[in-house]
N, C-alpha and C positions, 0 to 999 in steps of 0.2 A: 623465324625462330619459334618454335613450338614451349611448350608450355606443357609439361604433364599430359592431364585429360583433355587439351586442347579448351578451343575457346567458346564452344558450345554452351548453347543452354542445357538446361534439363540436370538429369543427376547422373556423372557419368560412375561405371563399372571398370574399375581396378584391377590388374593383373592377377587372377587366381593366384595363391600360394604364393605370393612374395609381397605382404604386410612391410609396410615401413615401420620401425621400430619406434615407439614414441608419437607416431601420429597416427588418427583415429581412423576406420574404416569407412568412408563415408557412401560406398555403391551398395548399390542393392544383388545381395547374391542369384547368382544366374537360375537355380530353381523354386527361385519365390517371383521373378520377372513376368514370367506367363500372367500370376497371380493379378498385381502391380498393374500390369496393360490391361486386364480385365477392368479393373476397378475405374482404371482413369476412363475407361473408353464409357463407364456410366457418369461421369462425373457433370452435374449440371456448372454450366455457365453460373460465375460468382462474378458480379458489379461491384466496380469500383466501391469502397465504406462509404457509405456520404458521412465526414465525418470533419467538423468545423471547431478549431480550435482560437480559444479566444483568449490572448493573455491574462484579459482581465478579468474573467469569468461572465458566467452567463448573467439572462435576468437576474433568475431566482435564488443566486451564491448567495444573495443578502439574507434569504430568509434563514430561519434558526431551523437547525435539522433537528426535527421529531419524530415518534415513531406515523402520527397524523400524516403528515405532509409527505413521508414515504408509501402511506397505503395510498391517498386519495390521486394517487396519480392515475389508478387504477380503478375506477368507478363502479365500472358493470362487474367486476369482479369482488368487489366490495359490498355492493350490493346484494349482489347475487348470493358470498358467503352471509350474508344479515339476514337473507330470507331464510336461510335452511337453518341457520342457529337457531332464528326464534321457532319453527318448525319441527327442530329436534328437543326444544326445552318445551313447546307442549304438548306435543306427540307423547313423551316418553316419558311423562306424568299424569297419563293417562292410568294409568295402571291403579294404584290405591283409589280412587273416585269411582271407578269400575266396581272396585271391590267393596265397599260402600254398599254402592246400588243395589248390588247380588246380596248382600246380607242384609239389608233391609227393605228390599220388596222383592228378591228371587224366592230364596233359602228363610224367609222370615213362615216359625209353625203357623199363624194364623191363615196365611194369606200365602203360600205356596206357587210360585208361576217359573213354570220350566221354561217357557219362552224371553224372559227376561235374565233367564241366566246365560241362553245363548245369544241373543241380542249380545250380551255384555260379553260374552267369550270371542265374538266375529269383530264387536269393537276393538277390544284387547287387542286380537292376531291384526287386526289393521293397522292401528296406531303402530303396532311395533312394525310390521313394515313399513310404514310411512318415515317413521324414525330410521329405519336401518337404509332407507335409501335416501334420504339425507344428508346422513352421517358421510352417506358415500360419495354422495357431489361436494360434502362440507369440505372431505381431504381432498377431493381432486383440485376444489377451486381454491381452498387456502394453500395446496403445493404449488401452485401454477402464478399466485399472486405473491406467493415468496420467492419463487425462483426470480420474477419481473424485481421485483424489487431488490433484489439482491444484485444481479446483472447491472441496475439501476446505479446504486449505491457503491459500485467496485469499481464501476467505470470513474462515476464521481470523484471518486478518493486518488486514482491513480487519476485524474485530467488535475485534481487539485495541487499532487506533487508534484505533476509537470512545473504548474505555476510559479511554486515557492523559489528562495532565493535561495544560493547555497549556503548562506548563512544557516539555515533553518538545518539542512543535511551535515552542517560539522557540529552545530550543538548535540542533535538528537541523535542517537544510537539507532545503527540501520534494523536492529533488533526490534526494537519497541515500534517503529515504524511498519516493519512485515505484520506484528502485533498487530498494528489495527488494520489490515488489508484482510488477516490471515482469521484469528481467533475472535475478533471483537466481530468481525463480520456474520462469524458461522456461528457468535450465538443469537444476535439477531437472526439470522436465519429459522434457528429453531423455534426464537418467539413467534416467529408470524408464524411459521409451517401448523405448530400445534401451539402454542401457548397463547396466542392470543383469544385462538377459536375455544378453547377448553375454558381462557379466563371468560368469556363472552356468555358460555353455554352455561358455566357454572352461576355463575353470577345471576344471567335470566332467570335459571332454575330455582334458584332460592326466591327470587319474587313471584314466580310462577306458585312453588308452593306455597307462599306465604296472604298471596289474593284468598287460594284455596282453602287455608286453615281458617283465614275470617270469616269466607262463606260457609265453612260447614258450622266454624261455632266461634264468636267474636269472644267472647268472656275466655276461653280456652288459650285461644290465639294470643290474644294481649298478654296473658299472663306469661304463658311463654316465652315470648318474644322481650316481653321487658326483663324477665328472669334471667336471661341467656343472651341476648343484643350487646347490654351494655360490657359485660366481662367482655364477648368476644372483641369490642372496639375496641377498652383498653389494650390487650392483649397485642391487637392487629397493629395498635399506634406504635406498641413497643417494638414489635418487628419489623414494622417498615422502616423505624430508626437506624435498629442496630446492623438490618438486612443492607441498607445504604453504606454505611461502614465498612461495612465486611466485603461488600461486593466489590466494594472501589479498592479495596487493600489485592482482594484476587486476581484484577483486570491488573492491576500495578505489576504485580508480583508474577504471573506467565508472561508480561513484558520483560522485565527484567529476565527471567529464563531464558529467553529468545533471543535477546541481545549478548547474552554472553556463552547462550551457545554460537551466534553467529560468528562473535569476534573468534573465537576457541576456532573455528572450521575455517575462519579465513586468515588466519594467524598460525594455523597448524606449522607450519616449515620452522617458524620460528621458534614456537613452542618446543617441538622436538629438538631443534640443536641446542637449545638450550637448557634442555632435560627439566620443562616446568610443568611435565604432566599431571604428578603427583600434587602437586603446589594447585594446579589448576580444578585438579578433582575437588581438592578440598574447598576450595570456592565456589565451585559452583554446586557443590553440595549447601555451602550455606544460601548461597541465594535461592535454590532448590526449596529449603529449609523454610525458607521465609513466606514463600509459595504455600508452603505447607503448614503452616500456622496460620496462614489467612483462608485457607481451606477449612480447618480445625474450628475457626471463630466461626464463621457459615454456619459450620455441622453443629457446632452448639448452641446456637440460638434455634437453628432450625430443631435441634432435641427438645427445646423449648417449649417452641408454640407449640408443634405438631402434637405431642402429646396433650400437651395442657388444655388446646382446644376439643381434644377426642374428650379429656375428662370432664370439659362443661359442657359436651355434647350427652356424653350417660348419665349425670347428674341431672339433667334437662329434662331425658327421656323419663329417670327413676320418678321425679317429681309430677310429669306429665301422667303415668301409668297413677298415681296416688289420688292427683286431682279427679282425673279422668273416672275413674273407678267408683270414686264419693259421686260424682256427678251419675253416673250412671244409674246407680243404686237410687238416688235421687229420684231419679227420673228424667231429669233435663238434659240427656243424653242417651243417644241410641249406642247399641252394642257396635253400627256397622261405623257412625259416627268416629267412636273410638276408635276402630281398625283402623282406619282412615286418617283420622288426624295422627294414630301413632306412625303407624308406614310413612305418611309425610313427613311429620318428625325427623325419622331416622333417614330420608331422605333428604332432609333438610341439612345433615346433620355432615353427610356425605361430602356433598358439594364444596362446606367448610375443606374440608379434608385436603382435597383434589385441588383447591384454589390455596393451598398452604403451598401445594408443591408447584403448582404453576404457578406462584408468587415468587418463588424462587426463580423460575423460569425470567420471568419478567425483570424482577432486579437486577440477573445479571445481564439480560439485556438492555437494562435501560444503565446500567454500569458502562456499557460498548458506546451507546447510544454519545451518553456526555463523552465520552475518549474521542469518539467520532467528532463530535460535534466541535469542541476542542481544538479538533486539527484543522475541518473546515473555517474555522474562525480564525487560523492564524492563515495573517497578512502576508505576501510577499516582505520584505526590506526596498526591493530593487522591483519598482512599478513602471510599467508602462501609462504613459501620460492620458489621459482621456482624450485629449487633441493631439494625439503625437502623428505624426507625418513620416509620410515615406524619404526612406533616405535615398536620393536619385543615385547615380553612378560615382563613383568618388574614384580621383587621381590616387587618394591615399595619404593628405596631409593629415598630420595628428599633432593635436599643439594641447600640452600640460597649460591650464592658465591658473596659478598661484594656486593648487590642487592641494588638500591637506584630507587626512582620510585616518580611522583607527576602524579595527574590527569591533573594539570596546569604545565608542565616541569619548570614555574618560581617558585612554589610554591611545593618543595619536600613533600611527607609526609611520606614515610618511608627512613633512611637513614642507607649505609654501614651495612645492616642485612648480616650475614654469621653466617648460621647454618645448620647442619647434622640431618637428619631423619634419622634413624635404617629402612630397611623393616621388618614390622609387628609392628611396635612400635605405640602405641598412643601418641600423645603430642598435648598437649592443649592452645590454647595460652588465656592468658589474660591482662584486664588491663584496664584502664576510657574509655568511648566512646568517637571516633574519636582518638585512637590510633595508629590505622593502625592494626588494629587484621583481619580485612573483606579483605582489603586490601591486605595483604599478602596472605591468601588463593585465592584471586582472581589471584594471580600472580600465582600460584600454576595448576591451570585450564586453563591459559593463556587466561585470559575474557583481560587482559592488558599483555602490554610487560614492562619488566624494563628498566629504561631509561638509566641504570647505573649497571654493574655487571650480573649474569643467573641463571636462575633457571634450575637446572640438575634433570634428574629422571632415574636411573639408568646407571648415568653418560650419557646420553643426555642430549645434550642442548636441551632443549622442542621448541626453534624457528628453529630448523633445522627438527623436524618431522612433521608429516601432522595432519591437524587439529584428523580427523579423527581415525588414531590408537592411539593418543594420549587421545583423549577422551571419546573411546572407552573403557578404562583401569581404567575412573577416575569415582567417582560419588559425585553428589552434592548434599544437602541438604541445601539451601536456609530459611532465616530466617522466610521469608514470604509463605508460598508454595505456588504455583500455578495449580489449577486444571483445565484441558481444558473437553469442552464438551463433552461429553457420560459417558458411564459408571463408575463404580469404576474400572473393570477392563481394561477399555481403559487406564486410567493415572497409574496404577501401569506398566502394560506391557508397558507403554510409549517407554521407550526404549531398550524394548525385545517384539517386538510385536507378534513374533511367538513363543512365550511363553507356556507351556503345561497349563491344569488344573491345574496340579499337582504342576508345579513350583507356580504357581500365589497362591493356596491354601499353600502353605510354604511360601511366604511371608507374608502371610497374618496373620499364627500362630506366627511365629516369630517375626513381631512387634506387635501382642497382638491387631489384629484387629478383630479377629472371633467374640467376641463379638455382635459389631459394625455390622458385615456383616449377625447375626443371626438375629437382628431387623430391618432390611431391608428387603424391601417387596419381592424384587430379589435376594438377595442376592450381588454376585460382579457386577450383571449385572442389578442393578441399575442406573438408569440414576441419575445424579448430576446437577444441575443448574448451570450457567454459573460463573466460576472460582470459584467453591464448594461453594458458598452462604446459601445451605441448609443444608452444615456442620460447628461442631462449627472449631475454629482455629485446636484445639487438635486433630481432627478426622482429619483435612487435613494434620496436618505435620503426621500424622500414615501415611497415602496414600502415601504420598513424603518417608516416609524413607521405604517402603515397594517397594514404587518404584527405591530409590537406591537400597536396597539390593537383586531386581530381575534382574537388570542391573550385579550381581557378581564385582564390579569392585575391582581392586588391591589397590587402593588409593582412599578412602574416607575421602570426606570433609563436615562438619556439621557445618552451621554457625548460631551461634545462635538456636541449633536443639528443643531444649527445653524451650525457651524462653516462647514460647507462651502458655503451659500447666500448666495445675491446678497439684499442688500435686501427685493427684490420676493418672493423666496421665503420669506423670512425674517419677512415680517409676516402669510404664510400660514400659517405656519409656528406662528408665537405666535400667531395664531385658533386655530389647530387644537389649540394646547396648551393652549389654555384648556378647552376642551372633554374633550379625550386626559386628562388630568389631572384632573378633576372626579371624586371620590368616592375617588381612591387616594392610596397613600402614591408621592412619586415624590422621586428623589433624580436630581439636574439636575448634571452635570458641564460647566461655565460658563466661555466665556474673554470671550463677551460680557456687559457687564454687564446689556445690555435684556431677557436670558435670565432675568438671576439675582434683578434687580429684583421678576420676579414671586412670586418664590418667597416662603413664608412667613417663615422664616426661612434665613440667609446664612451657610454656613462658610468661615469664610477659614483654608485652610490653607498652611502652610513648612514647610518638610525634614521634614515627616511629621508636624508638631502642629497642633492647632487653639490658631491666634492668638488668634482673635476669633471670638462666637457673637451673631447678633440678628436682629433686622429691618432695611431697608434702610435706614429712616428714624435707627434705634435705632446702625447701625453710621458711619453719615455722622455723625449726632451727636456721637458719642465722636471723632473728630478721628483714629483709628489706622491702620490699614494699608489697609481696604477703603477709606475716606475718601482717601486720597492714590489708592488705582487709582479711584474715581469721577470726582476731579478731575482724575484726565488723561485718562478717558474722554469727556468731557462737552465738553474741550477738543478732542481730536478731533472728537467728533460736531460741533461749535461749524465748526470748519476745515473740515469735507464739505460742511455746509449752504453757507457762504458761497462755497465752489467754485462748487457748482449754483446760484448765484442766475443 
């Protein structure tokens, strides 16, 4: 039986001019192919990622993430950016000492020397190129030690989400999370690119000119500097305060933008049939809003200082030009003295300036920095054990021992469950929503740990084996499925990705998908729109349980597997799980009873206990709780039939 585009590798090309309606074009058209074979035929060999994942993270998780321990990973580059800074801060204050010299022994009437003015004109054009080709290794090697560091930091953060438990993914908004992958990153990025290297250069620069001003004239310089130091600390303490404040309302407030534009874009279908566009503008205008008054607060402190310190920067100079001038007349000062210390001054005066706005720079990355930091510091829930051990080959027994569990530890919701799986045994649990029927398969997979009692699987404790052999043995089948981008057969081989044809074509028959993959333009190597949007519900759980049953696993779990199928789907569905389920232990999370019937034996569970334990036959008999849902199931079924007559 053929399959679409057949069962080839590669990316197969589609019948010109007959597009299937609803599914995406995934070949490459025939006069861009020439193009296509060209390029691959230059394509170097790429080696496997050496790439080692460690549940529990590496050495260095423990240290506190700073912006230090991000640079020094990169030494020679560190380095190397430290030489050309100091380099560019005395190069490029070369200039007013120059001019000194020239008015006081070039251009001075007494004593007139043309060769000291060019001496000091060849200095001059030097220093500035020496400076200008600094400046130019400074951007090369601070772009190249931020791109590392950032590559660095992005792997970090998504290796650190892998970790977390999914407790941490239903608290946190998938918003605020893209937030620190997305925006918190790219303003660190900026810091190191240029804000670090400008705060560096700035910074040296003012001690560079300020050695200078004590050796042209100590009396001038002190005066100065005590004159104009102390305001500008006050000044500075008050903005690093208010700057801290404001930055952290900012970083807060494009999280929240981001999260609720996410939910708005993945909630869309919703949103429209329920006509809550208008409703939804308005809110997220104000969260928008709120964005926008912590922007506001920023802008006005920053109108603050900036100004404030230019005005004890002219008031400095006005003072300096009055001293200066008395001093000259004096006599205890040369005219070139004066140029000199004023040009420095005003140079002095600069740097201030520049370090206001790359100050900005800075707090809002070091606003990313603690969000960052934040997130690496929160814990799993659900650890792997420091001595946890491989879990060997397992039959498949799974035994509740007096298990008690809340998502809130104040607020239990399954309580004292002890019960026995058979390996190979089907059993099904049922019973009203929010029973704890999810809930206990989830314990089962160890997405949670019990807060109270163990879950055993072939007499393991499951929190003494590693995530890994453990889940290696298990398969899930989600009520919702999830399809990730490419093909159909990317997400079936999901987790057998070195899968043959031949395996993937046997999942495929087996849950009754060949169908499906014969009206497909490609067959399995169809592309799918992002989390299968161009398939219906029905066709995505086929994918999910084709993809558990190419995983082989000894222990399968189906929550709600069938929920979301029509009828027609739904008896392919139960062929197929007669089959999918032959020789394992499977535990069947059921709101149909036609599901649960097949199961060996039936858990009926309420607010967290197990009511009732048997067979379908064994539970209708006993007259109790499964008995009342069969008899209002049977009456439903009874009311569809006679519809359709």
């Amino acid at each position: 039986m053929a399959f679409g585009g057949g069962w080839g590798g590669g990316v197969g090309v589609g019948p010109p001019g007959a597009p299937v309606a609803g599914l995406p074009f995934g070949g490459i058209p025939s006069e861009l192919q020439a193009g296509v074979d060209h390029l691959l035929a230059d394509e170097p060999e790429h080696a496997e990622p050496d790439v080692v994942f460690s549940q529990n993270g590496s050495e260095d998780d423990g240290h506190q993430l700073t912006l230090w321990r991000l640079l020094v990973r990169y030494p020679r580059m560190l380095a190397s950016a430290s030489v050309v800074i100091v380099l560019m801060s005395v190069t490029l204050q070369a200039g007013p000492l120059l001019t000194q010299i020239v008015t006081d022994h070039g251009l001075n009437p007494h004593h007139y020397h043309f060769s000291v003015v060019v001496w000091a004109a060849l200095a001059y054009l030097a220093s500035t190129v020496i400076g200008a080709l600094a400046q130019r290794r400074q951007v090369e090697v601070t772009g190249r030690l931020a791109a590392g560091v950032m590559n660095d930091l992005r792997i970090k953060i998504f290796t650190h989400l892998q970790r977390l438990s999914l407790d941490y993914f239903t608290a946190e908004k998938a918003g605020v999370i893209m937030t620190r992958m997305t925006s918190d990153i790219e303003n660190l990025q900026q810091l190191l690119q240029d804000g670090l290297a400008q705060f560096a250069i700035q910074g040296l620069t003012m001690v560079v000119i300020t050695v200078v001003m004590l050796v042209l004239n100590v009396k001038l310089a002190l005066i100065t500097l005590f004159l104009v130091i102390p305001i500008l600390t006050l000044m500075s303490l008050w903005f690093q305060h208010r700057s801290v404040v404001g930055y952290d309302k900012v970083r807060d407030g494009i999280a929240n933008v981001m999260a609720d534009l996410s939910e708005s874009l993945h909630g869309v279908r919703i949103v429209t049939a329920h006509n809550r566009q208008r409703r939804n503008v308005v809110h997220h205008r104000n969260v928008v809003g709120e964005y926008r008054d912590a922007n506001n607060y920023t802008a006005h402190i920053n109108a603050v200082y900036g100004p404030g310190t230019q005005l004890v920067g002219i008031l400095g100079q006005a003072a300096l030009l009055a001293i200066g001038g008395v001093m000259v007349a004096q006599g205890s000062l040369t005219i070139g003295d004066l140029f000199a210390f004023f040009l420095y001054l005003n140079r002095f005066f600069a740097p201030i300036q520049l370090l206001v706005q790359q100050y900005n720079t800075y707090q809002q990355g070091q606003a990313s920095v603690l969000k960052l930091r934040t997130l690496l510091e929160t814990e799993p829930d659900v650890k792997e054990a420091p001595d946890a051990s491989e879990l060997p080959a397992i039959a498949g027994e799974i035994v509740f021992d007096n298990v008690a569990f809340g998502y809130d530890p104040a607020i239990p919701v399954v309580h004292d469950v002890s019960l026995r799986i058979a390996p190979g045994e089907t059993v099904a649990f049922v019973g009203p929503t929010g029973a704890g029927k999810s809930t206990l398969a989830k314990l089962i997979v160890r997405f949670y740990d019990p807060t109270e009692g163990r879950v055993l699987i072939d007499g393991h404790d499951i929190s003494t084996v590693t995530f890994s052999s453990l889940r290696r043995q298990l398969g899930v089948v989600p009520q919702e499925p999830f399809l990730f981008a490419g093909t159909v057969r990317d997400n079936i081989s999901f987790a057998h990705p070195d899968a043959s044809d031949a395996e993937v074509e046997e999942a495929v028959r087996t849950v009754g998908l060949a169908e499906l993959m014969e009206r497909m333009p490609q067959g399995v190597d169809t592309v799918v729109h992002e989390r299968g949007q161009s398939l219906s519900s029905g066709e995505r759980q086929l994918i999910a349980l084709a993809r558990a049953f190419l995983a082989h696993p000894r222990v399968l779990v189906l929550d709600e597997a069938t929920s979301n199928l029509d009828l027609q789907s739904e008896t392919k569905i139960e062929a197929a799980l007669d089959i999918l389920l032959e020789a394992r232990t499977a535990v069947l999370i059921a709101h149909r009873l036609s599901t649960a019937m097949k199961a060996d034996r039936i858990v009926v569970v309420d607010e967290g206990r197990i009511i009732e334990l048997g067979s379908h036959d064994e539970l209708v008999a006993a007259g109790g709780r499964y008995a009342e849902m069969y008899a209002t199931w049977s009456r439903q079924v009874d009311v569809a039939s006679e519809s359709h007559r």
